[in-house]
C-alpha positions in Angstrom: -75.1 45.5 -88.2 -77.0 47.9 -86.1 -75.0 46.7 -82.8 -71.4 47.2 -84.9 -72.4 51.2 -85.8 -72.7 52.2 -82.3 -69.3 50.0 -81.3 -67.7 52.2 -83.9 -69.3 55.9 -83.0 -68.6 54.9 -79.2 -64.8 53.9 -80.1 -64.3 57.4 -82.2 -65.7 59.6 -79.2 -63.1 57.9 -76.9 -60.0 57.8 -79.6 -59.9 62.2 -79.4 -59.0 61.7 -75.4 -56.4 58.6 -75.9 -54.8 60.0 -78.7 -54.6 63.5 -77.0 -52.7 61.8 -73.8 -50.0 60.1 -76.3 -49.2 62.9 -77.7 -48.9 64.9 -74.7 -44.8 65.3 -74.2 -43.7 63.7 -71.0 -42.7 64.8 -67.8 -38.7 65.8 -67.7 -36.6 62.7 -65.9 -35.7 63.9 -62.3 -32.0 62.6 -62.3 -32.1 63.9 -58.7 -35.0 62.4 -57.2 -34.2 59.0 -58.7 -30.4 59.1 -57.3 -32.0 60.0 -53.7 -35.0 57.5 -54.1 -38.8 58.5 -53.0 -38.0 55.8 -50.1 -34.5 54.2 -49.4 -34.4 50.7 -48.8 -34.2 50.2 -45.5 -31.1 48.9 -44.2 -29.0 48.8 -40.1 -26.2 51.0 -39.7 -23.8 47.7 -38.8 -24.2 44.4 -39.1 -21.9 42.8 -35.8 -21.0 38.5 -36.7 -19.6 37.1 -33.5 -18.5 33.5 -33.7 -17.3 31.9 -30.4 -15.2 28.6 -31.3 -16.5 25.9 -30.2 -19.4 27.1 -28.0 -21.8 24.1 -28.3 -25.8 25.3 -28.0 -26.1 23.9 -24.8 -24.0 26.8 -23.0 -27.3 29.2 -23.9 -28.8 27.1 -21.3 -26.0 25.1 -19.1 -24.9 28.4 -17.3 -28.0 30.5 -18.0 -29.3 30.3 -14.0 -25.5 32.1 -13.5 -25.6 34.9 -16.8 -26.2 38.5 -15.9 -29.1 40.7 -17.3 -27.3 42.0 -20.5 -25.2 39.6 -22.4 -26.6 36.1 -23.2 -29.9 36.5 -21.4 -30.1 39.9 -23.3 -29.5 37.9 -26.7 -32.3 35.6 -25.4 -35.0 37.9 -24.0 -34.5 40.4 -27.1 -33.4 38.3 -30.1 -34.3 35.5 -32.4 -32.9 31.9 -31.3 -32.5 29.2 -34.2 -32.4 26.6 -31.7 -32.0 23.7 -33.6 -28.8 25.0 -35.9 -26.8 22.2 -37.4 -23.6 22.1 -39.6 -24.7 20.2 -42.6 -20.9 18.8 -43.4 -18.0 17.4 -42.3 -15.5 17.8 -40.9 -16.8 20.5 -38.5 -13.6 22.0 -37.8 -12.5 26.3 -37.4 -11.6 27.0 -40.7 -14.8 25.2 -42.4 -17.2 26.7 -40.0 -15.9 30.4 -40.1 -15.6 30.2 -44.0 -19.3 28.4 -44.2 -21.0 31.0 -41.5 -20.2 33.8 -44.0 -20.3 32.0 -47.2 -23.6 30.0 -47.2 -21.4 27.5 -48.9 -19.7 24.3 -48.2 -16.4 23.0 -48.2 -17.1 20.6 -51.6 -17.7 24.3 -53.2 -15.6 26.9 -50.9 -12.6 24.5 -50.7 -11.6 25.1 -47.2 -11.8 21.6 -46.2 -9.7 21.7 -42.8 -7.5 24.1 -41.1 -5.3 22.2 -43.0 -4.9 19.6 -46.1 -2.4 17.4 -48.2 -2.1 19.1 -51.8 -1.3 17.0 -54.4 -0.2 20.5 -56.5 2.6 21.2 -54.1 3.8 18.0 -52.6 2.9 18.8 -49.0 0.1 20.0 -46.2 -0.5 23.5 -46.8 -2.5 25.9 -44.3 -5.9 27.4 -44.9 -4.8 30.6 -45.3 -1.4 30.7 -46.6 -0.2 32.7 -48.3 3.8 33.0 -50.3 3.0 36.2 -52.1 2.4 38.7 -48.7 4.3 39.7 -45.8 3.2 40.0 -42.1 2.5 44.0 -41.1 2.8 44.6 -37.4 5.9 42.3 -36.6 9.0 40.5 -37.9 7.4 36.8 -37.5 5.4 34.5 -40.3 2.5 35.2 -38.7 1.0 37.2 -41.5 2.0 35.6 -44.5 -1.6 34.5 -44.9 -4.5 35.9 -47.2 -8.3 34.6 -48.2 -6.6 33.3 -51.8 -7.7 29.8 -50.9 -10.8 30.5 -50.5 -12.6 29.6 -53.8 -16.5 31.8 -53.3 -17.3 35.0 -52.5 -18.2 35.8 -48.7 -22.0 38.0 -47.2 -19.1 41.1 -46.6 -17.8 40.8 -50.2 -21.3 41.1 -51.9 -22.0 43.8 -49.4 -18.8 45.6 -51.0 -19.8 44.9 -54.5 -23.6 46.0 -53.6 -22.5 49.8 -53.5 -19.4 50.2 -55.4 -17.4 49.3 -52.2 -18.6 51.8 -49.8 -19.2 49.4 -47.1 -16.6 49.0 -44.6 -15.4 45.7 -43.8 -12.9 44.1 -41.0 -12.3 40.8 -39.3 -11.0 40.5 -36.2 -9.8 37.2 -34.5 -7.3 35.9 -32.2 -7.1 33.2 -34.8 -5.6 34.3 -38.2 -8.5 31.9 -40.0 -11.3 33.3 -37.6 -10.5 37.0 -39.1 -9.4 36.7 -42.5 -12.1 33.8 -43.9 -15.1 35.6 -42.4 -14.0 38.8 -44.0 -13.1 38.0 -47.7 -11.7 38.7 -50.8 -12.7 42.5 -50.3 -12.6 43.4 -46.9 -11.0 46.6 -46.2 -8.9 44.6 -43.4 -8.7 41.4 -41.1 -6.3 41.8 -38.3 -5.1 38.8 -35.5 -2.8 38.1 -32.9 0.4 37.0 -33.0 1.3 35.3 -29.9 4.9 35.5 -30.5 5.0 38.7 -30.2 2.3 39.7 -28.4 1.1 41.9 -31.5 -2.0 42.4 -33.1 -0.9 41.9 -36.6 -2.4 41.9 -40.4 -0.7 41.1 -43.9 0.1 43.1 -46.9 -2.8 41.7 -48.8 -4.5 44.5 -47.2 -2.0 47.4 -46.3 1.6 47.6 -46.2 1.7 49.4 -42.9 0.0 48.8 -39.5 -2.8 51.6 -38.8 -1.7 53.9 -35.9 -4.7 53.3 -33.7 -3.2 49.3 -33.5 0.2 50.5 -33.1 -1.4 52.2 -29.8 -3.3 49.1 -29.0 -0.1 47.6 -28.9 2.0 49.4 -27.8 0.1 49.2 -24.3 0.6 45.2 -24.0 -2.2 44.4 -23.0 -1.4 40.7 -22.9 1.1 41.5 -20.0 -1.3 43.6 -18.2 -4.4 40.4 -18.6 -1.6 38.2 -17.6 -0.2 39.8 -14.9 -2.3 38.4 -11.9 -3.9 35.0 -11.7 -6.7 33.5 -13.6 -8.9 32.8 -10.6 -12.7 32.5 -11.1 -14.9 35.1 -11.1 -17.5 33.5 -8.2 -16.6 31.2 -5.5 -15.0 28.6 -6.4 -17.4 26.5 -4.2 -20.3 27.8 -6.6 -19.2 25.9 -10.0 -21.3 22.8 -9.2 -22.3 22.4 -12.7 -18.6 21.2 -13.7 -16.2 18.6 -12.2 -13.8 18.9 -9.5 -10.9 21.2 -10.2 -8.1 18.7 -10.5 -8.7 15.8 -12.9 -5.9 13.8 -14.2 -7.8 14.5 -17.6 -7.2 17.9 -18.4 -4.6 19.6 -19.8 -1.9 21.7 -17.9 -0.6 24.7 -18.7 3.1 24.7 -19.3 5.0 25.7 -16.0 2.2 25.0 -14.0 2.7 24.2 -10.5 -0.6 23.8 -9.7 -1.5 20.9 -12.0 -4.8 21.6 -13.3 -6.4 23.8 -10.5 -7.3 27.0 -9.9 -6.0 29.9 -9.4 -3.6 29.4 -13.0 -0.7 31.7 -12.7 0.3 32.3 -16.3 2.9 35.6 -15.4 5.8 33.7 -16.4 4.5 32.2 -19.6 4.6 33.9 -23.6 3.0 36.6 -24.6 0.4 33.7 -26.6 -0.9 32.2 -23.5 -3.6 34.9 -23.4 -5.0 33.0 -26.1 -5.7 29.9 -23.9 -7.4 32.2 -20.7 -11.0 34.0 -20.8 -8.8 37.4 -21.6 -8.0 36.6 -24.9 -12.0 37.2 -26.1 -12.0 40.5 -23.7 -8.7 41.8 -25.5 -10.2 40.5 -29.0 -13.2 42.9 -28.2 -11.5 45.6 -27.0 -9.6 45.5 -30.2 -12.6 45.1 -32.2 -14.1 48.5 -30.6 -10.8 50.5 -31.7 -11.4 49.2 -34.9 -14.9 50.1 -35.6 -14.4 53.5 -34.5 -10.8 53.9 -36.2 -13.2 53.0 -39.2 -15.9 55.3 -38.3 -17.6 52.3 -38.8 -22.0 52.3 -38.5 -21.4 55.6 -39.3 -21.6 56.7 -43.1 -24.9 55.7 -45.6 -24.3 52.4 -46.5 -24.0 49.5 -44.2 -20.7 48.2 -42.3 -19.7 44.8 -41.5 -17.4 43.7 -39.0 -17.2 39.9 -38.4 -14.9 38.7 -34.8 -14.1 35.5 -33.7 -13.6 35.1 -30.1 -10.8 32.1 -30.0 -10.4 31.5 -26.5 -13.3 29.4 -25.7 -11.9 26.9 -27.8 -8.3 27.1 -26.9 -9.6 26.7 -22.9 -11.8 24.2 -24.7 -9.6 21.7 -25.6 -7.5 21.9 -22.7 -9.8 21.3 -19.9 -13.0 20.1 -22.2 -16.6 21.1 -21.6 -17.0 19.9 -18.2 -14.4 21.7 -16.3 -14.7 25.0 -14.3 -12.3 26.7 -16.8 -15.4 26.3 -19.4 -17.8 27.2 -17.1 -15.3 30.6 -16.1 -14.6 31.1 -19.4 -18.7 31.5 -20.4 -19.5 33.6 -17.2 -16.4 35.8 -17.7 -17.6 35.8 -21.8 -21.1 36.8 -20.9 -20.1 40.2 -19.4 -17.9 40.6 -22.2 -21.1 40.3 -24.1 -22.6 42.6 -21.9 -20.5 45.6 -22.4 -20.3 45.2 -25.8 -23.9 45.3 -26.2 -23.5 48.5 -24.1 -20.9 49.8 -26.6 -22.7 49.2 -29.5 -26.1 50.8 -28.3 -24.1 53.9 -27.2 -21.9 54.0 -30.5 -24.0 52.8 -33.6 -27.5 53.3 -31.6 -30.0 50.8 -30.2 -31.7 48.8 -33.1 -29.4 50.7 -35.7 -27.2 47.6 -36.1 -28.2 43.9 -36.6 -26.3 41.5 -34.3 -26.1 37.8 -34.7 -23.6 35.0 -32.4 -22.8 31.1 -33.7 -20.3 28.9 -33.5 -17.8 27.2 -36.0 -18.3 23.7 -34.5 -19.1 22.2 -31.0 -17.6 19.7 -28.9 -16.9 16.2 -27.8 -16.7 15.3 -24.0 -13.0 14.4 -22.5 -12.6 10.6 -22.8 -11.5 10.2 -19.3 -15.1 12.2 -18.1 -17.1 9.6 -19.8 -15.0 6.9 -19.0 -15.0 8.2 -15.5 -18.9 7.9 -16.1 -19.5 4.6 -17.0 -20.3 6.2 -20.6 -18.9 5.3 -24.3 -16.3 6.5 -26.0 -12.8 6.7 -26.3 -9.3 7.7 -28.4 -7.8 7.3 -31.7 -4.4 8.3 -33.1 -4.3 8.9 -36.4 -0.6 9.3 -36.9 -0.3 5.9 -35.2 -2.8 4.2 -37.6 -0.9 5.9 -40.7 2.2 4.3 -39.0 0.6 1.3 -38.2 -1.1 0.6 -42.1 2.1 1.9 -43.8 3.7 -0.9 -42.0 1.5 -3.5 -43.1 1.1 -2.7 -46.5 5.0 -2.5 -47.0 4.9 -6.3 -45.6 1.8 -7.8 -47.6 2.4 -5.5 -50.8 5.8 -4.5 -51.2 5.0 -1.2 -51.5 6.3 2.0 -49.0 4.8 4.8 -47.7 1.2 4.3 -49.4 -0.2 6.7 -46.9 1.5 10.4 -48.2 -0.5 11.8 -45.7 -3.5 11.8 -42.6 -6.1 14.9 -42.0 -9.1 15.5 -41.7 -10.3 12.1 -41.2 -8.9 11.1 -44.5 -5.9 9.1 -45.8 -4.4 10.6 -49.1 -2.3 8.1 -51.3 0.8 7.3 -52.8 -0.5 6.1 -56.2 3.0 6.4 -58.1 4.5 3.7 -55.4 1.3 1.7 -55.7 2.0 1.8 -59.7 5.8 1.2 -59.3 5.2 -1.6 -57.4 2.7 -3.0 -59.6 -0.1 -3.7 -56.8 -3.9 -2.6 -57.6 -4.8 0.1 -55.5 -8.1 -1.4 -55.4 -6.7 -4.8 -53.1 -4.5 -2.1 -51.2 -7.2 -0.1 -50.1 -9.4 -3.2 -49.3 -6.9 -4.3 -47.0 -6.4 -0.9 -45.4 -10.2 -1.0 -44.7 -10.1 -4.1 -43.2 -7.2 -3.2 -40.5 -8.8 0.1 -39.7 -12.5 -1.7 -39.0 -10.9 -4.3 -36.4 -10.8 -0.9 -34.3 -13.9 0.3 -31.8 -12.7 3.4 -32.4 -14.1 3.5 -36.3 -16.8 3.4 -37.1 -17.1 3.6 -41.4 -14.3 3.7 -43.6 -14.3 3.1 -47.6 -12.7 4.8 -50.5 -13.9 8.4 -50.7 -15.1 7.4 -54.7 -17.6 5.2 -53.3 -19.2 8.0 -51.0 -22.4 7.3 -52.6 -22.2 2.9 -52.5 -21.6 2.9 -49.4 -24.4 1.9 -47.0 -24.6 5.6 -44.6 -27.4 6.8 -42.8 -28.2 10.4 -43.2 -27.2 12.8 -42.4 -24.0 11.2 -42.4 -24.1 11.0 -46.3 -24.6 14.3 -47.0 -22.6 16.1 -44.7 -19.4 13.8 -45.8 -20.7 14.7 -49.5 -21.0 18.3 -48.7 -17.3 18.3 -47.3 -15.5 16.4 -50.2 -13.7 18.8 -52.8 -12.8 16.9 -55.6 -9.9 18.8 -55.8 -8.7 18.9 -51.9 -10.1 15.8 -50.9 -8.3 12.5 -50.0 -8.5 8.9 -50.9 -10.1 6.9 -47.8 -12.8 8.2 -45.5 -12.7 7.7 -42.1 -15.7 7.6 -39.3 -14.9 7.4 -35.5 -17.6 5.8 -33.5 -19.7 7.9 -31.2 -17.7 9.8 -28.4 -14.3 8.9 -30.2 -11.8 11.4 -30.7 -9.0 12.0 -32.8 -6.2 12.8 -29.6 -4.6 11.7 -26.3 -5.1 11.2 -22.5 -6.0 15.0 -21.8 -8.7 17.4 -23.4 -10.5 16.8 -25.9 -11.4 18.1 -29.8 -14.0 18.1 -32.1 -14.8 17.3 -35.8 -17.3 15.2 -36.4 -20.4 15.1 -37.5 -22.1 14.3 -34.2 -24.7 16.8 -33.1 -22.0 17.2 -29.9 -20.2 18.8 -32.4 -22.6 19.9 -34.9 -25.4 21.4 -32.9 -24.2 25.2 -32.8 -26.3 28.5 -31.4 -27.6 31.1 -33.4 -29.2 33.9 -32.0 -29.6 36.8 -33.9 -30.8 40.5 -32.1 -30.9 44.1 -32.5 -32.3 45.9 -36.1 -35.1 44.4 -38.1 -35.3 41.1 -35.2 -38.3 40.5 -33.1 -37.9 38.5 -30.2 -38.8 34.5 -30.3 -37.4 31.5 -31.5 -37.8 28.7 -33.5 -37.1 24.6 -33.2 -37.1 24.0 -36.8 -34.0 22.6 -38.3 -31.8 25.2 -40.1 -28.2 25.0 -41.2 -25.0 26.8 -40.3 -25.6 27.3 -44.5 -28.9 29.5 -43.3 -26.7 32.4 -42.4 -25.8 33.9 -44.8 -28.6 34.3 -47.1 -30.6 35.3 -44.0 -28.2 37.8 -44.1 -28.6 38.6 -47.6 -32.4 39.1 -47.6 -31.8 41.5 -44.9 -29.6 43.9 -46.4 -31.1 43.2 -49.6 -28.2 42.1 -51.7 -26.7 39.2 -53.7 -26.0 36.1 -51.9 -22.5 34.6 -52.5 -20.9 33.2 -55.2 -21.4 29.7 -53.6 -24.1 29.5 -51.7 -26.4 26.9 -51.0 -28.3 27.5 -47.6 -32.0 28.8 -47.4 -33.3 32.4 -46.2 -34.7 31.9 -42.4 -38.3 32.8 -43.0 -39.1 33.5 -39.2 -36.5 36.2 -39.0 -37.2 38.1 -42.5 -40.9 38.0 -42.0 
């Protein structure tokens, strides 16, 4: 009892004090200071995205005893390498891996499933980024009837738009219309690409109904006749390329008019205005563009953060011409690696050193030329899937009765004719049997089953869940299709890629400049990891779809 008086005296001398704080009135709300912040978030002045299509991770390394001091061995001495990257879906093709680099997504959510598909909805293949509704701006060709519409999710350079009531400024740039537009999404403030029947940098009117002035200038001083205007010779001795194959090899491809088979020097004078595409000068044009644009833009400059994604298409034109073996590759990297250089130069001088956070992947990798390995006493070989669509149509119409059961072929998928099947009165389910049976008798496949029985089938990972991650239920076809190791989809010359191989899975990613410290890691991430890596470091949203994990390393 004694013990419970003093509680309630000591309680009653405090209560005065309390009471007296409460009821002092509070301290006016500084409208001001909250709008300005005590500390703003800290944030890079630009964020630069380069994709190179089809640069494979081993070109870090391949040609790094022949890269000068400031492009790639810059990005490696100064930046964070993910070295063990990986697309986690198939088919690793452009369109996917531009649209997945800035989405964090997948094509089973983001839809782009291909460069190109069968829709069911129209009746026919339709583009990735097609579009009825625009018009091209720049020219008088197709070449900008195209728009991000098909592109279901929300992209890093959208939710950078909606994180400060669209302040940010951002542009894609590309050779490639799908290399500018995906990257930049639904919001971008423009995408611009070439048009190579032309010879003009073009855009569409989903984004302006009139071609800026400063890219009327650009091209209005034809830069693809000036690039093209002396030989494509290397940049070294030619003696010097040993890490590549002879010059001439009945393997590669040949440019049209050539005269000197595949061999250097390549005298592309008296070709079109779109063969620029398919030499090392198409990625120095595409950066030279890129530069008018950022400063047209004034971009790196305001309060908020800019964004502008390019794509530089000509490694993978050259690519798939002369394949990664050849010294046209190997020219192609050398020449791209002091394109890097001055661009790295650019940007310190423009936006500042460490003011703007730089990152360089890929969309997809490679496969080796057929003829190389065979050459080599090594596996692989080709596959025509037009012939095979031929080829099963045929024997279905002679064991079934029924026509054309194969609508269409892409993608490493077989859409069908169910209303023939029906009319017919077959079961699909004996049909597609069959057509499993014919296409296993071939070394060149590998797996092929009915798309419904993705998870049945007997796959080791991580073929499962990269075919899982690139079915859209929507887009999809009917019957999957696996080529065996080192098989390609194509003919006698060059090669292609879209498998899910790590040849043409395992993709660079180094990132440099604001907020990086220099290392590297071996752990597995995904070409999904990008973007909310991304995300964390401007401190925003991720997109709409995304399903990749932030990379600790580089945020810690």
């Amino acid at each position: 009892m004694k013990r419970n008086n003093l509680l309630t005296i000591a309680l009653l001398a405090v209560a005065p004090a309390v009471w007296a704080q409460k009821a002092t009135s509070p301290k006016p709300f500084d409208h001001t200071a909250a709008h300005k912040g005590t500390k703003a978030t800290s944030r890079p002045k630009l964020v630069v995205g380069v994709v190179v299509d089809q640069m494979r991770w081993d070109y870090l390394y391949r040609y790094g005893g022949r890269y000068a001091g400031g492009g790639f061995k810059r990005l490696l001495q100064e930046g964070f390498s993910c070295e063990n990257t990986l697309i986690n879906y198939t088919p690793t093709i452009t369109a996917c891996g531009h649209t997945c680099v800035y989405t964090g997504s997948v094509p089973a959510i983001h839809g782009i499933i291909g460069n190109t598909w069968y829709s069911n909805e129209i009746g026919r293949t339709m583009y990735c980024a097609e579009d009825t509704t625009v018009t091209t701006v720049g020219s008088t060709s197709a070449a900008g009837k195209m728009s991000p519409r098909n592109m279901l999710v929300t992209t890093i350079g959208d939710e950078l738009r909606l994180s400060n009531n669209f302040r940010s400024k951002v542009i894609g740039v590309a050779i490639k219309d799908r290399g500018a537009i995906l990257p930049a999404g639904h919001s971008a403030n423009a995408a611009f690409w070439y048009d190579g029947s032309t010879g003009n940098w073009v855009t569409s009117s989903y984004y302006m109904n009139e071609l800026p002035g400063w890219a009327q200038e650009f091209n209005n001083q034809k830069w693809p006749q000036q690039y093209l205007a002396k030989p494509w010779t290397t940049l070294y001795p030619l003696s010097t390329y040993t890490l590549s194959t002879a010059d001439e090899k009945a393997y590669e491809g040949k440019y049209k008019n050539s005269t000197t088979g595949t061999s250097f020097p390549h005298d592309l004078s008296g070709i079109a205005n779109g063969t620029i595409a398919a030499s090392p000068y198409g990625n120095t044009m595409t950066l030279e563009f890129a530069k008018k644009a950022l400063e047209s833009y004034n971009m790196g400059k305001g309060d908020v953060t800019d964004f502008l994604a390019i794509s530089l298409s000509s490694t993978d034109y050259v690519g798939h011409q002369f394949g990664p073996n050849s010294i046209e590759v190997e020219d192609t990297y050398l020449r791209l690696d002091h394109d890097l250089a001055t661009l790295f130069q650019y940007l310190d001088a423009k936006v500042g050193k460490g003011q703007y956070l730089f990152f360089i992947t890929a969309d997809h990798g490679v496969a080796h030329v057929p003829g190389f390995l065979q050459e080599n006493k090594l596996p692989g070989g080709t596959w025509d899937d037009r012939a095979a669509m031929k080829d099963l149509n045929d024997k279905v119409a002679a064991k079934f009765g029924v026509n054309n059961v194969i609508k269409a072929v892409d993608n490493y998928q077989f859409w069908l004719n169910y209303d023939n099947i029906a009319a017919a009165g077959k079961s699909s389910n004996d049909i597609q049997q069959f057509m499993i049976t014919e296409l296993l008798k071939s070394p060149a496949i590998a797996k092929a089953f009915p798309v419904r029985d993705l998870m049945t089938t007997v796959l080791p990972e991580p073929m499962r869940t990269m075919m899982t991650n690139g079915y859209n239920t929507k887009r999809s076809g009917d019957i999957q299709i696996a080529l065996s190791p080192a098989y390609i989809d194509g003919g006698k010359t060059g090669t292609t890629h879209g498998l899910w191989y790590p040849y043409d899975a395992h993709i660079p990613l180094v990132w440099m400049g604001w907020g990086i410290k220099p290392g590297k890691t071996n752990r597995t991430t995904g070409m999904t990891d990008i973007t909310p890596t991304l995300a964390a470091l401007l401190h925003i949203q991720m997109p709409s779809g995304n399903v990749g994990q932030v990379i600790q390393e580089i945020t810690h």
